[in-house]
C-alpha positions as a Markdown table, in Angstrom:
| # | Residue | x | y | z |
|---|---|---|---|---|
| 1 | Unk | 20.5 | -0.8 | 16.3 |
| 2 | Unk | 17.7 | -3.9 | 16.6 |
| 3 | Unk | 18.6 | -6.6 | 14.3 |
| 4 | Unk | 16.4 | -9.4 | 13.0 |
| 5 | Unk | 17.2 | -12.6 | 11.8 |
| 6 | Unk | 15.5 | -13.6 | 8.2 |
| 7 | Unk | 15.8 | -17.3 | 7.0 |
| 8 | Unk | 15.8 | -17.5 | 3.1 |
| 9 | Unk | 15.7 | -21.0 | 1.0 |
| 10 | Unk | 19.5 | -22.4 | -0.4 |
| 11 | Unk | 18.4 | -21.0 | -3.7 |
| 12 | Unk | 17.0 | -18.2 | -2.6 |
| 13 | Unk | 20.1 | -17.3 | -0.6 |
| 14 | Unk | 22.2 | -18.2 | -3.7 |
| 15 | Unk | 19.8 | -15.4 | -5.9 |
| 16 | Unk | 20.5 | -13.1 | -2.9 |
| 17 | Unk | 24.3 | -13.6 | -3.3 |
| 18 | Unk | 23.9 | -13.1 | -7.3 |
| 19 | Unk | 22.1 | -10.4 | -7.3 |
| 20 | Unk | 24.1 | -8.4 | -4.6 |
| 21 | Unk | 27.5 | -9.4 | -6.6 |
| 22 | Unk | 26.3 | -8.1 | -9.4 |
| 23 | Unk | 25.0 | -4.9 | -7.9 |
| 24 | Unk | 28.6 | -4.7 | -5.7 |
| 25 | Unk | 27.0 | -4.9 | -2.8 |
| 26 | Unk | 26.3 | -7.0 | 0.6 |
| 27 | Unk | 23.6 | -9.1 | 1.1 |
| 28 | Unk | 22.9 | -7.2 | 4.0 |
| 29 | Unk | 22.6 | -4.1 | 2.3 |
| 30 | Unk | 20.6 | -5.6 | -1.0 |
| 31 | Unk | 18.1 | -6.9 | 1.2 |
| 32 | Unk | 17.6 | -3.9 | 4.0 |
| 33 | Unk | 17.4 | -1.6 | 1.0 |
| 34 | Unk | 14.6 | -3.9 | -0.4 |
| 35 | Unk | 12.7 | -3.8 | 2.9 |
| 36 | Unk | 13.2 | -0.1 | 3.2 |
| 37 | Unk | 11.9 | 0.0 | -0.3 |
| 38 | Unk | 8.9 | -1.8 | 0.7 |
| 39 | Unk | 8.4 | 0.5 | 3.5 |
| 40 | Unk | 8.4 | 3.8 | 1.7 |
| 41 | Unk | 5.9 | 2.1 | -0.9 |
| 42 | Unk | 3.1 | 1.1 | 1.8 |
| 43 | Unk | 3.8 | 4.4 | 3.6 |
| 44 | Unk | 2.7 | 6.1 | 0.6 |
| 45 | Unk | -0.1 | 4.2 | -0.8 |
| 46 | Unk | -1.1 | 4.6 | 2.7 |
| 47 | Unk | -1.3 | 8.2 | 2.6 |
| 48 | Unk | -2.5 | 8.0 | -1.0 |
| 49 | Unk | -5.4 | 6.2 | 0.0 |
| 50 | Unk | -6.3 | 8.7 | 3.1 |
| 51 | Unk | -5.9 | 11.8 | 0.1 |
| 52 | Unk | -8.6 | 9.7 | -1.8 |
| 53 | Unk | -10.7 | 9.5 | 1.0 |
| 54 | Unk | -10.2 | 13.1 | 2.1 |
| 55 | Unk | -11.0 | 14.4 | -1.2 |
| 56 | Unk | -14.2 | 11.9 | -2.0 |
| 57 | Unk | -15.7 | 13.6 | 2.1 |
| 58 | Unk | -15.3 | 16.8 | 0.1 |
| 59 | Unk | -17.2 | 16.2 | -3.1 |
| 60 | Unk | -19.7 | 13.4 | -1.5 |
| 61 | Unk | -22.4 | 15.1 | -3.1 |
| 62 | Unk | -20.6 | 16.0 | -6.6 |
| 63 | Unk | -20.1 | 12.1 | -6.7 |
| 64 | Unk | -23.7 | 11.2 | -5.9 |
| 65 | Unk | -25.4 | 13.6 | -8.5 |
| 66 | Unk | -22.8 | 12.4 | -10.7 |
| 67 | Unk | -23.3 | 8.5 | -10.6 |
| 68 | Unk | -26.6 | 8.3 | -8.8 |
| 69 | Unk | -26.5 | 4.7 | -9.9 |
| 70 | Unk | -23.7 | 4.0 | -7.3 |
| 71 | Unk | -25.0 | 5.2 | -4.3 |
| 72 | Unk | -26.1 | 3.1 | -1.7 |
| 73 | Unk | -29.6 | 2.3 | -0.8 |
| 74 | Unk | -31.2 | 4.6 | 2.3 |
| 75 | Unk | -30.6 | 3.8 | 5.3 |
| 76 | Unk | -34.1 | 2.4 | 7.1 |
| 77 | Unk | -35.5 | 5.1 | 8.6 |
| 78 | Unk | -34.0 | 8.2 | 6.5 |
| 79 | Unk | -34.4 | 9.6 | 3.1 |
| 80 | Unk | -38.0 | 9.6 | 1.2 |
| 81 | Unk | -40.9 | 7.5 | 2.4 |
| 82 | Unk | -42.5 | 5.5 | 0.0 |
């Protein structure tokens, strides 16, 4: 399995030792889990975000009637002439 090599500060390597004593486990494993922890959070704000953006495409037009304020200025060349 790759491996990587992560420099901390004294203290922070002292917190890192606290912590995973008081949890009863290794540093190692305190601070993979962490970074795995990190992982699953951005992979699902990720698709969180691509659900929000798949689900505005649907009701485009339910959003613009509904806050006509918000939407954007035509584009030069489309919509009503003045």
């Amino acid at each position: 399995m790759p491996a990587l090599n992560v420099e901390f500060s004294d203290r922070e390597l002292e917190d890192l030792r606290q912590i995973a004593k008081e949890r009863g486990t290794s540093m190692k494993a305190l601070v993979r889990d962490a970074a795995a922890a990190d992982i699953a959070r951005h992979r699902a704000l990720q698709e969180g975000a691509e659900a929000f953006r798949r689900f505005f495409r649907a009701h485009a037009d339910e959003f613009a009637a509904a806050f006509p304020d918000d939407e954007p200025p035509p584009v030069r060349g489309e919509g009503r002439v003045a």
